[in-house]
N, C-alpha and C positions, 0 to 999 in steps of 0.2 A: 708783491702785487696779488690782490686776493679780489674774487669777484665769480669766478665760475665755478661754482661747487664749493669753492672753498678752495682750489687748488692755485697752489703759488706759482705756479712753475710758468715759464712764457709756453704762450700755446695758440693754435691756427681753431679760431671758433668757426669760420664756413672758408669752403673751399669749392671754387666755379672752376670747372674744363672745359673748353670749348674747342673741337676740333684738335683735339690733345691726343698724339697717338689713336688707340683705338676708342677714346672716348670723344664723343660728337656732341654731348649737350650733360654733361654732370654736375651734379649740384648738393654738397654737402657738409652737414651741419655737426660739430662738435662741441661738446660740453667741456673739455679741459683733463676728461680721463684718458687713461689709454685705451688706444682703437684696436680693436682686432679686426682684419680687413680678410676674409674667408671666400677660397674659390678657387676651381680648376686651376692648371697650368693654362694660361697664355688667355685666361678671362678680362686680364687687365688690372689686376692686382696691384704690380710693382708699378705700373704708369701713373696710380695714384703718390705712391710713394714718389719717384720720381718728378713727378710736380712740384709736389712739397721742398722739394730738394732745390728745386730752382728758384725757391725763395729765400735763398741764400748766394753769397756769390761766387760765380764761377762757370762753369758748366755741366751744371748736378751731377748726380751718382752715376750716371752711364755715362759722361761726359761725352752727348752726343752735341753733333754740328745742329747750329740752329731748326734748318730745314728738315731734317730727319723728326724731328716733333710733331711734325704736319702731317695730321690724318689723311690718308692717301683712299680711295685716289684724287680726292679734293684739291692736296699740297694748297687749300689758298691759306695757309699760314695757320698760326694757335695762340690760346693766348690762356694764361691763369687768373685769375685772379682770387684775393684772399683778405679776409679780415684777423686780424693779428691782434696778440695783447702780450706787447713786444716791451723790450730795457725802458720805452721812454714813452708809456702809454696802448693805448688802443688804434691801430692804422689800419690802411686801407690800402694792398699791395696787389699792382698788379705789372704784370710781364707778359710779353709777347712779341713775334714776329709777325710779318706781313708776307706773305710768298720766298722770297729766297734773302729778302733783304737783312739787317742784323736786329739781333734783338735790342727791347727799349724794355724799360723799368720806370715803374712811375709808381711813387706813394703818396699817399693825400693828396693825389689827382696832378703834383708837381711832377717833371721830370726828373729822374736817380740812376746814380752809378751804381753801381750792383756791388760796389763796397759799403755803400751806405744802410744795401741790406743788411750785413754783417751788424752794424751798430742800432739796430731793430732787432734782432732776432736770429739768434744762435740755434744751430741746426747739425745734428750728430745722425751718420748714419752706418750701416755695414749691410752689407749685400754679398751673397754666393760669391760675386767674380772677387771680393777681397781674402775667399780663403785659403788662394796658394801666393799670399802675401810676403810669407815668409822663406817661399822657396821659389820665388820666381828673379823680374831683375828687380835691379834696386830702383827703377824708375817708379815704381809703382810704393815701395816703400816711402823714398820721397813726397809723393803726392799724400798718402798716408798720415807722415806728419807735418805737410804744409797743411791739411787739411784742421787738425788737431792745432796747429797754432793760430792758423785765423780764426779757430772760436776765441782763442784768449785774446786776439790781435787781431781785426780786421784792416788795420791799416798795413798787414803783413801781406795785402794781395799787391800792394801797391809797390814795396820794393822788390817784389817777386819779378811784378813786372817791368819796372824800372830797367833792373837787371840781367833781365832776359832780352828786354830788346837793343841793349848793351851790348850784350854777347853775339847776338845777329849780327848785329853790324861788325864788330869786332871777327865773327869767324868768315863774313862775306871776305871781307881785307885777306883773312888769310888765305883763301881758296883763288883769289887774283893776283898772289902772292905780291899784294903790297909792303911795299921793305920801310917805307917812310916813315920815319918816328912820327913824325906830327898829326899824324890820320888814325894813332894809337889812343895818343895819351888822355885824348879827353872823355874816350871809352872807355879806358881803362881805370880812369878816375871815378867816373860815373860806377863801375861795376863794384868797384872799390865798396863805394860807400855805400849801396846797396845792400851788399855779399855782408857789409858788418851787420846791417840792420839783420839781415836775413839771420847768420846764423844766431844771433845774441836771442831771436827771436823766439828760433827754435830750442835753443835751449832753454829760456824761459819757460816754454810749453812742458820741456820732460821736465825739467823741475818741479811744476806744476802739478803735475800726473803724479809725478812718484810721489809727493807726498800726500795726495790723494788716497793712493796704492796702502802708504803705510798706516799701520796698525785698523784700518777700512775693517768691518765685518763683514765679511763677502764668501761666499760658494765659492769666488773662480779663482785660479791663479795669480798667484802677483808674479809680475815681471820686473825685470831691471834693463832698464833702456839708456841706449849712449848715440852718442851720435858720430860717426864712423866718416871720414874721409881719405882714401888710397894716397892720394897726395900729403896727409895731415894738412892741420890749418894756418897758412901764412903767415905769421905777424903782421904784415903788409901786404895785402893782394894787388895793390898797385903795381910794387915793385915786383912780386912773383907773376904776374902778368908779364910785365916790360923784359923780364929775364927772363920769360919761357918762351919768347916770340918767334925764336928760329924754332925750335922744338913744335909749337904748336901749328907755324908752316907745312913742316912735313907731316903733320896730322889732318890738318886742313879744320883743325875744331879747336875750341877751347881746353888746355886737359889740365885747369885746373882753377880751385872756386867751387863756392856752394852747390854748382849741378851739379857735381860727384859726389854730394854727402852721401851717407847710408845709415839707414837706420839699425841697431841691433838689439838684438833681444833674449834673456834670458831667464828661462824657467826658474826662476829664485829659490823654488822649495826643491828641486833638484841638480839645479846648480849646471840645465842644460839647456842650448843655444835651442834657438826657438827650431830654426829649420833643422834641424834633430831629432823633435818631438815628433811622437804618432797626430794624424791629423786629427783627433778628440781633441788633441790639446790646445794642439796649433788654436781649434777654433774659440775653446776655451777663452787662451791670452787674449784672442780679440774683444771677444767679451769682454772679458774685464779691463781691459785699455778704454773701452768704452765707454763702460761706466765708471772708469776712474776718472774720464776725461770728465765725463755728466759730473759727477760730483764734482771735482776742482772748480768747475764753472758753477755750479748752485752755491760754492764756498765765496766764490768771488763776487757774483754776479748779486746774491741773493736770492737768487731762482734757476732752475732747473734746466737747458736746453731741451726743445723737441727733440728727439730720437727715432730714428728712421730706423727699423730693422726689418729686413725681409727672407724669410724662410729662415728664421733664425729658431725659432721652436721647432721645430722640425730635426734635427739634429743634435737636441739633448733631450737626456731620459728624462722623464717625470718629474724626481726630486728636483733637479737639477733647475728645470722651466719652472718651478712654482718660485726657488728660491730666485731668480732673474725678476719673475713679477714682483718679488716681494721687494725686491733689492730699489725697481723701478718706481714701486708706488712708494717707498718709503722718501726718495726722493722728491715725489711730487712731480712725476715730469710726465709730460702727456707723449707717451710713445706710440709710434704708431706701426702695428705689424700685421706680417700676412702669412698667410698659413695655409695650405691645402683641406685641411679638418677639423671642423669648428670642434672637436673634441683635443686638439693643442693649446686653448684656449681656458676650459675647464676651471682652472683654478686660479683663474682670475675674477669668478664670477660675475657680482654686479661692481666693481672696479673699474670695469671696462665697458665700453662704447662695442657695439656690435653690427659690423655691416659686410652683404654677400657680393660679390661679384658675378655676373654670368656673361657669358659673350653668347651673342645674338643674331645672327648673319652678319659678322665680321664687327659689330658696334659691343660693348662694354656696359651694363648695366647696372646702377647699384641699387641693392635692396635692404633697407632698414631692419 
């Protein structure tokens, strides 16, 4: 898909906030390069990102509750809107809540499930809270690579959830300590065949990656990633359901199936576990997990996904930032980042789109 500049890559050409965090009235216009978005701490930088993020599906990159969106002290709700030039054409996305009610999705003006964004327009991000990734719990490595597999797979939100609200109903049973087979089996059916889609999914995704990873000309790290479960993986989760029933009583939870996967990670050119590494590295890997994901999807896709990065210049030397831009444009992918000093931007020169941030008596401003 070619049309803005010349650039292949799927990309967000205008983007409206309205009562968005600390943004009350925003309005802007994209060309298809990458954006450097430049401005104090807490001018409202990442809330653009952030936006962008919820034009994907889930509950973007801070994965906050609807209402928390809502520019306060107003709270009367927020809404996005966006024109896109997405897998299946040019559209017209917008999202929003109304006061405390749930959010709605609607593209070319129909109503949409927010998996349907997924099959419009693929969206990669990394943010500060994902740099103790690799030494925190595995909940968040999970989200990690469900996140990474719904770009390859958006129909992967759907046995995500399928199978989680399985499992609800499934651990309520156990916590009333219901003994009855019969109030099991067709949860446990259901989780079953979810839990296949789920993991077959996710390992599609690392396969994906790593060969993205290999022989790539890249600055950053290669990693070798597995996917890790305490329990290992069942041949039958029906049956290792049905036989862990007493066991999982006196747990009062499920303890086993794809919510305990774990993601692992290893530094390949020294042959060490990621949570091992000095945190340079640690932030490295994600780097390049990211842009191996970006590639796999411009290898598949034909095009490039949007790239959400915040404060990600900031934390590598000189060399190191020009080779990311260069890694970025060569792709063709319209990334969008932010930065406290328009001089981390630099050698991106005319590549990039350029806009400031300021905060205002408590409102968010952008300047051209």
């Amino acid at each position: 898909m070619k049309g803005i500049r010349g650039v292949s890559g799927l990309a967000i050409t205008a983007l409206a906030l309205s009562h968005f965090r600390s943004h009350l009235d925003t309005r802007l216009a994209f060309d298809g390069r990458p954006v450097a978005i430049v401005g104090p701490n807490g001018a409202g930088k990442t809330n653009i990102l952030e936006a962008i993020s919820l034009l994907s599906p889930g509950r973007g990159m801070r994965r906050a509750a609807s209402d928390e969106l809502s520019r306060k002290p107003e709270a009367i709700g927020w809404k996005i809107s966006a024109r896109v030039f997405g897998l299946t054409g040019e559209h017209e996305v917008e999202t929003w809540a109304e006061g405390t009610e749930a959010r709605q999705t609607r593209i070319d003006g129909k109503a949409a499930t927010q998996v349907a964004l997924g099959r419009i327009l693929r969206v990669l991000w990394l943010i500060p809270a994902m740099d103790r990734l690799w030494i925190e719990a595995a909940e968040g490595r999970r989200r990690f690579l469900d996140r990474m597999t719904l770009s390859f797979t958006p129909d992967h939100a759907e046995a995500v959830i399928s199978y989680e609200k399985a499992m609800r109903d499934r651990n309520r049973l156990l916590k009333d300590q219901v003994r009855d087979a019969h109030w099991y089996t067709a949860l446990e059916t259901r989780m079953a065949e979810a839990g296949l889609a789920i993991t077959a999914n996710r390992k599609g995704a690392l396969a994906r990656v790593a060969a993205a990873q290999a022989g790539a000309e890249t600055s950053f790290p290669q990693s070798e990633l597995s996917l890790m479960n305490p329990e290992g993986d069942p041949s039958d989760l029906a049956v290792a359901l049905a036989e862990g029933r007493r066991r999982d009583m006196a747990a009062g939870r499920t303890l086993v199936g794809p919510h305990r996967a774990d993601l692992a990670a290893v530094y390949s050119a020294k042959g060490v576990a990621a949570e091992q590494c000095s945190t340079g590295e640690q932030k490295a890997l994600l780097i390049s997990l990211i842009l191996a994901n970006a590639r796999a999807l411009a290898a598949d896709l034909g095009r490039a996904p949007v790239l959400l990065l915040d404060e990600v210049a900031a934390h590598l030397d000189a060399d190191r930032r020009a080779a990311m831009y260069d890694e970025i444009c060569a792709l063709g992918a319209q990334a969008m980042m932010t930065g406290t000093e328009a001089g981390l931007f630099d050698s991106l020169g005319d590549r990039a789109q350029s806009f400031a941030v300021v905060e205002e008596g408590g409102l968010s401003r952008v300047i051209e």
